[in-house]
C-alpha positions as CSV (number, residue, x, y, z in Angstrom):
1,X,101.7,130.2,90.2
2,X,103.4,126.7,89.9
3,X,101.4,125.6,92.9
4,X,98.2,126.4,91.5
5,X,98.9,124.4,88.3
6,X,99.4,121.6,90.4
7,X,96.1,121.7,91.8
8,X,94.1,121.5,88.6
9,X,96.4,118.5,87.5
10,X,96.4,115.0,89.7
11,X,98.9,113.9,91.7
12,X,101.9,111.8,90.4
13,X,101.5,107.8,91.3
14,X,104.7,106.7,92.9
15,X,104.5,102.9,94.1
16,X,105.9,101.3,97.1
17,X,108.3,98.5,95.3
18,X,105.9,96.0,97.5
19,X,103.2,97.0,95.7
20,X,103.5,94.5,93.0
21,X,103.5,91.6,95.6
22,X,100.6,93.2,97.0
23,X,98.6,93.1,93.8
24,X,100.0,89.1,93.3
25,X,98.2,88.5,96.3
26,X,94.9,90.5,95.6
27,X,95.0,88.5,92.1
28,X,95.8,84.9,93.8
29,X,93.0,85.5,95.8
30,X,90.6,85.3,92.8
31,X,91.8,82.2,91.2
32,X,90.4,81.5,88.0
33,X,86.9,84.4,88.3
34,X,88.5,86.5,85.9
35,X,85.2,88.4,86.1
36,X,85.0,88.9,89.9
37,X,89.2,90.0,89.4
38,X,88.6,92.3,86.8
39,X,85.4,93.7,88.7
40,X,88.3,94.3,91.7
41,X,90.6,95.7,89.2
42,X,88.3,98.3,88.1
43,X,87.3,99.7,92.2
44,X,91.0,99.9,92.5
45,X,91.7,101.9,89.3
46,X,88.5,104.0,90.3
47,X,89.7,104.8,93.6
48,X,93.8,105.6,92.6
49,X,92.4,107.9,90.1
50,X,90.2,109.8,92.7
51,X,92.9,109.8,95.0
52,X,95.3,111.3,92.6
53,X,92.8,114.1,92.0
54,X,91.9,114.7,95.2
55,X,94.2,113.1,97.9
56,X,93.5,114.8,100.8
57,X,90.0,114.1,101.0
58,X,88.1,114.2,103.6
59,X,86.7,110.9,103.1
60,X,90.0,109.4,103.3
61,X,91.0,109.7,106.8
62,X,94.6,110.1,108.1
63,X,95.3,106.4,109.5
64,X,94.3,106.2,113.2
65,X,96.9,104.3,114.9
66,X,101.1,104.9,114.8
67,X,102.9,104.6,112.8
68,X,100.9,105.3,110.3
69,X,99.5,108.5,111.7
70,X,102.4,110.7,112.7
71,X,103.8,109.7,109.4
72,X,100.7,111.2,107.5
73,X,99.4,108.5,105.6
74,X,95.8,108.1,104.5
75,X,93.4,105.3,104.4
76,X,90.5,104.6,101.6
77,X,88.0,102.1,102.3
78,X,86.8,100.3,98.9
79,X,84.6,97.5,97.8
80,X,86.0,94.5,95.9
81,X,82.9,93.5,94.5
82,X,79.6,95.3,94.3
83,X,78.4,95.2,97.8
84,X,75.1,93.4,99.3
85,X,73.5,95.1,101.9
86,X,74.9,96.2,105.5
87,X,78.2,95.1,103.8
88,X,81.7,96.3,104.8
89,X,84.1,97.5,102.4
90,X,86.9,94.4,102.2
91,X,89.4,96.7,100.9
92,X,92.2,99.2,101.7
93,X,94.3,101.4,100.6
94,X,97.4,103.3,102.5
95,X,99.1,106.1,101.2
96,X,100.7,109.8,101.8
97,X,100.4,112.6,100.1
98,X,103.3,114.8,99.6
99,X,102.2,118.5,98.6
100,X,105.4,120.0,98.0
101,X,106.2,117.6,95.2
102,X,102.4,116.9,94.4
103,X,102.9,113.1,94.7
104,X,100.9,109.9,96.4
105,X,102.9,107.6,97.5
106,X,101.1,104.4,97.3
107,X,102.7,102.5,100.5
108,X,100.0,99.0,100.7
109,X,96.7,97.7,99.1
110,X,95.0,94.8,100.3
111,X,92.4,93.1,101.6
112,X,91.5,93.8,105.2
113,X,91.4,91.3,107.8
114,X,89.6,91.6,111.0
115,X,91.6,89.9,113.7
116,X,93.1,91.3,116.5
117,X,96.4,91.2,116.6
118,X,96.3,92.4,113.3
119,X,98.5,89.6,111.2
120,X,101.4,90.2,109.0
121,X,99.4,90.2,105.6
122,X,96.5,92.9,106.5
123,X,97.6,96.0,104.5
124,X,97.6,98.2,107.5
125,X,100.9,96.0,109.3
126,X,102.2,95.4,106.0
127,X,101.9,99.4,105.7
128,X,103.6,99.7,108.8
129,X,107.0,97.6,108.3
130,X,107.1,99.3,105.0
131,X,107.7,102.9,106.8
């Protein structure tokens, strides 16, 4: 019955050691609107706590391109500010669940950029040399 005790309880947090420079960045990106960055702050602590309850989601979709994909991971798509109309969300977060320890590995966060290549600071390659 161990397994269904970890289904009422959420997942354990474990962080990429990148993530902190991934949250530097999110922060630097703010400069001195503490209100827009704690506005940020508070969609990310939103989402980690509903992916911790329920990580396999169906609104988080495994990642659609390799590496990212045959490895498992997950993407969430988030707002950093409340959104205007026919907005995208600016946001992502990659991460793998791990059911047999009940644990979310938290591999990147950060704000999406839409170029193609994708460049070295969009959380999705970061994500990828992080494997």
């Amino acid at each position: 019955m161990p397994g269904e005790m970890n289904a009422k309880l959420p997942a354990v947090l474990v962080l990429h050691p990148s993530i902190a420079s991934d949250i530097a960045a999110i922060e630097s990106r703010f400069g001195n609107d503490t209100e827009a960055l704690n506005e940020c702050r508070s969609r990310i602590t939103v989402a980690l706590q509903r992916i911790r309850k329920k990580p396999v989601e169906d609104k988080n979709p495994i990642c659609e391109y390799e590496p990212l994909r045959s490895a498992g991971y997950r993407k969430v798509k988030l707002f950093s500010h409340p959104p205007a109309r026919k907005e995208h969300p600016d946001l992502r977060i990659i991460y793998r669940y791990d059911e047999s320890s009940h644990e979310v590995l938290l591999l990147a966060i950060g704000f999406r950029i839409l170029e193609k290549p994708r460049p070295p600071e969009d959380p999705y390659s970061q994500a990828s040399t992080r494997l």
